[in-house]
N, C-alpha and C positions, 0 to 999 in steps of 0.2 A: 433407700432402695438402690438408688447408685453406687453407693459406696460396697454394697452385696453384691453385684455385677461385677465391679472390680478385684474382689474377694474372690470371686468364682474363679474369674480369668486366672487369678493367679496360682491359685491351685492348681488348673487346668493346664497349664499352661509347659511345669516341668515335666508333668505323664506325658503330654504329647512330644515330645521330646526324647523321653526316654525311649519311648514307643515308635520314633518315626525311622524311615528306611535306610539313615546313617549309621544305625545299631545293629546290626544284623548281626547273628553269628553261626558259623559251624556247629548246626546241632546231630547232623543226621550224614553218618557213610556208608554206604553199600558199596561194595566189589562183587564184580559177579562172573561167573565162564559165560560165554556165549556158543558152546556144542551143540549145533543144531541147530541155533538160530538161525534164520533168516529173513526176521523183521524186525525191527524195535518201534513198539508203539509208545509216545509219550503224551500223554492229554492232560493239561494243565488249570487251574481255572484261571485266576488276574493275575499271576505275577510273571516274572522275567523267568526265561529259558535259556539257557548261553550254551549252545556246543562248539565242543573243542577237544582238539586230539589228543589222544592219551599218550603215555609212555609205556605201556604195557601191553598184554594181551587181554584183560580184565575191561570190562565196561565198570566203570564206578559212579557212580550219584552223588552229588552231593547239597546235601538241602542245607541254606543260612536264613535263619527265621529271628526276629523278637521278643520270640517264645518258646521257650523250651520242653515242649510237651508233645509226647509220644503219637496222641491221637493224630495232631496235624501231619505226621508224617506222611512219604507219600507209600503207597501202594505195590508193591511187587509182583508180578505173578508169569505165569509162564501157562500159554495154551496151544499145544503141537508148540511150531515152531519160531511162533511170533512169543517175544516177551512184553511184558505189557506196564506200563509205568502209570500211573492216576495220582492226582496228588490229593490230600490227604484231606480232614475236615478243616474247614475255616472257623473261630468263634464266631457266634452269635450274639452280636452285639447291639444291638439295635441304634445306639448314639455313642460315640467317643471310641470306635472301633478301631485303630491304630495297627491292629495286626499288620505285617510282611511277610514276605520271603521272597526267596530265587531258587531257582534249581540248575545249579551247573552239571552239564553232563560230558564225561570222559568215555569217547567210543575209543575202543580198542583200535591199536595200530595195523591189526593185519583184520580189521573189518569192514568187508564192501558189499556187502548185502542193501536191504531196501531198511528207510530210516521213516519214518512218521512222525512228525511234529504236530500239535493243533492245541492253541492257547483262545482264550475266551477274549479275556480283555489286556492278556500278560504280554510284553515284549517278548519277541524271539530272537538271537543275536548269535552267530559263527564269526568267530576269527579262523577258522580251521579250513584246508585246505580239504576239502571232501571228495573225497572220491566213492563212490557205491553204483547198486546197480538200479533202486530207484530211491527219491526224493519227493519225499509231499509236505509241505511245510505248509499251515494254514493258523490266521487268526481272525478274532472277527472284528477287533478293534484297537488292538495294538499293532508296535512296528515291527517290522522284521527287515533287519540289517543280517546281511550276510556276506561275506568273502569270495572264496572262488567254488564253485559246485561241476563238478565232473559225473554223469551219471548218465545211462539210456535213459530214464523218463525223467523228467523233474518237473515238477507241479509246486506251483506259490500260489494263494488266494490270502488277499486280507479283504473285507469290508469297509474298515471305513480309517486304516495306516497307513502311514507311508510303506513302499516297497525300496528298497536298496541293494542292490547287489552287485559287487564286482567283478563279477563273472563267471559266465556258466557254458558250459558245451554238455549237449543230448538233445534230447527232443525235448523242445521247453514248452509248458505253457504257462506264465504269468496272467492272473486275472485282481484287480482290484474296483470296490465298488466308487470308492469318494478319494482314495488317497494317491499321493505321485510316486508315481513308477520312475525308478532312474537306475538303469543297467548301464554297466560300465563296458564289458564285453559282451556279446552273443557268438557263439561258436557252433551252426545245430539249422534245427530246423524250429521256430519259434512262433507262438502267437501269445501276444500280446494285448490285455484291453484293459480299460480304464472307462469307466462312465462319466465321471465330472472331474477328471485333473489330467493330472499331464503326463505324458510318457517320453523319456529322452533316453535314446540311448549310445553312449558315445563313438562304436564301433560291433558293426556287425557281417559276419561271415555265414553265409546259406542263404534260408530260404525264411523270407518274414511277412510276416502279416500281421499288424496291427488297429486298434479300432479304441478310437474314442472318442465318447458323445460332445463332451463341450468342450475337452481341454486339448492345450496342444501336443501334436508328436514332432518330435526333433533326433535325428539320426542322420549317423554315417553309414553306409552301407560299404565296406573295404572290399567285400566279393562276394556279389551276390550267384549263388550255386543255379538257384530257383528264380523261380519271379519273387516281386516287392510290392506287397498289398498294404497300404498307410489310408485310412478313414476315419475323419471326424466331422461331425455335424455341426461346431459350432467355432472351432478351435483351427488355430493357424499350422502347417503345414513344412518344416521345413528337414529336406532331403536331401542329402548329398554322396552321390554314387561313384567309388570309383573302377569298381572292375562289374559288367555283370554278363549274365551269358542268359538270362530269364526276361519275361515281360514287367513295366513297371504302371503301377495303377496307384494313381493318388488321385483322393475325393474328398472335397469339404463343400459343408453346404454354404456357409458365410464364410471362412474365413479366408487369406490370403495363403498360395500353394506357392513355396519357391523349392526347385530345383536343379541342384546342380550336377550334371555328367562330364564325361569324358570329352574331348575336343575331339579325339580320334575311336569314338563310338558312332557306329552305323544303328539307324534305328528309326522304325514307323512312327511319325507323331502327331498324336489327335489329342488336341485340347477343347474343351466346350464351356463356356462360359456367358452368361445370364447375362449381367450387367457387370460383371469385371472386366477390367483390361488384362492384355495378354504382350508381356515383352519376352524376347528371345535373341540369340545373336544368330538366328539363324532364318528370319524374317523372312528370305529373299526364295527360301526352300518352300515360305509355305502358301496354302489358297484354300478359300473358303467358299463351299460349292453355290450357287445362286439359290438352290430350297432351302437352306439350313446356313443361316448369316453367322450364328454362333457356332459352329462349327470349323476349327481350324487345323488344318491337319495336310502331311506334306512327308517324303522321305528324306532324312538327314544321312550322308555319308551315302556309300556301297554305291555311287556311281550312277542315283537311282532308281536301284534295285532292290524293291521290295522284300524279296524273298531270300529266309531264313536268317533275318534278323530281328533284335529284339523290336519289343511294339514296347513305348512309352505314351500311356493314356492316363491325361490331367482333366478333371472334373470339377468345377464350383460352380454354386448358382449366384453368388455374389461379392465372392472375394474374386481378388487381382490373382493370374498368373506370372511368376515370372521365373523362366529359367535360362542359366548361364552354366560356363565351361566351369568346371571342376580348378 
């Protein structure tokens, strides 16, 4: 009986092989005008999406599969002036299912219209410098790695992927449910959330607002346009502002909030903390009223003068505060 086990494996063993995602090939090319367009819709089921710039005026497709057969291809169709992309059937396999694919896609050079992405459980991945006028990129369980995104609206959602992107300016909203958010620029007016991981972003300019439940946020703020909203309920806190002209609000329920500002920023500050400590280099500024012992809070800079300067309000019920000079 063992010796039929072995037997099995070894059969098994070169189809899986032959069949696995290092064999892929150019089976499937479409070129298409895009007159009139002004959406592209792509909906994928499990496999990889890659966009990237073309050299033409022509949108092209191009499907690399395992399998060279017509049915899996994907879908083309045109309704008013969205085109519409689906990709194609999957076998049905029930055991030793090995099918692949990818679908690379070449947008045209002179197109900036609205772009639609949404993959089930397939990677989504840009090296291409995007510029359009909207961006919705969604999956529900793969990653999506992207490059630099230039667009009025831009919308990211994964479920349970990493997020990756190196930079984006529009009005942004990033949402993921399980995986780590990590932007490399923000240029825009942006929010931000994550439910159980982490959100870092290495530099950002506008107006942000962020929120997540148990992991941490970590940013630069280079100019903030607006105010600066950072909340997480379980996750540590670290902020570092250098220009802003907005209010700043950070809140965690446990963890530890650090922040760091400007030496030469004037600014309202009200810290409130449970059973954390609270260090500052500017200690001598502040006083905590006789009804409300956790309550700390003081004017930094402007001579005093409270009025028509930023407010910076820090919030924990059990993490440490601590903020210093930029």
């Amino acid at each position: 009986m063992k010796t039929n086990y072995i037997m099995l494996f070894l059969i098994i063993l070169p189809i899986m092989s032959v069949f696995s995602s290092g064999n892929l090939e150019l089976v499937n090319t479409q070129e298409m005008e895009l007159n009139n367009i002004d959406d592209i819709r792509i909906s994928y089921s499990s496999e990889k999406v890659i966009l990237l710039m073309g050299t033409t005026d022509k949108l092209i497709i191009n499907e690399y599969m395992n399998e060279n057969n017509e049915k899996f291809f994907a879908h083309i169709t045109k309704t008013g002036n969205t085109l519409i992309v689906e990709s194609g059937r999957r076998p049905f396999r029930p055991v030793f299912n090995f099918f692949n694919r990818r679908l690379e896609v070449y947008l045209p050079r002179s197109y900036g219209n609205a772009i639609n992405i949404n993959t089930k459980s397939g990677n989504i991945e840009s090296s291409a410098d995007l510029l359009c006028s909207k961006i919705n990129i969604e999956s529900s369980s793969g990653r999506i790695r992207l490059n630099s995104i230039s667009a009025d609206t831009v919308s990211v959602k994964n479920s349970s992927g990493n997020i990756n992107i190196d930079s984006i300016r529009g009005n942004v909203s990033v949402k993921s449910s399980s995986g780590d958010v990590d932007i490399g620029n923000i240029n825009g007016e942006a929010s931000i959330e994550s439910n159980s991981s982490r959100i870092v972003i290495d530099k950002f300019t506008g107006i942000l607002t962020a929120k997540s439940s148990s992991g941490r946020i970590q940013c630069t703020v280079a100019e903030a346009r607006g105010d600066i909203t950072l909340t997480t309920s379980s996750g540590n806190i670290n902020c570092s502002i250098i220009e802003t002209e907005g209010d700043i609000s950070l809140s965690s329920s446990s963890g530890t909030v650090r922040l760091n500002v400007p030496q030469n920023l004037s600014f309202n500050f009200s810290s409130r903390t449970s059973s954390g400590g609270l260090s500052t280099p500017f200690s001598d500024k502040l006083f905590s009223p006789v009804t409300d012992r956790n309550l700390t809070q003081g004017v930094i800079g402007a001579n005093g003068n409270s009025e028509d300067i930023p407010t910076v309000k820090i919030r924990t019920s059990s993490g440490s505060i601590k903020v210093d000079w930029v």
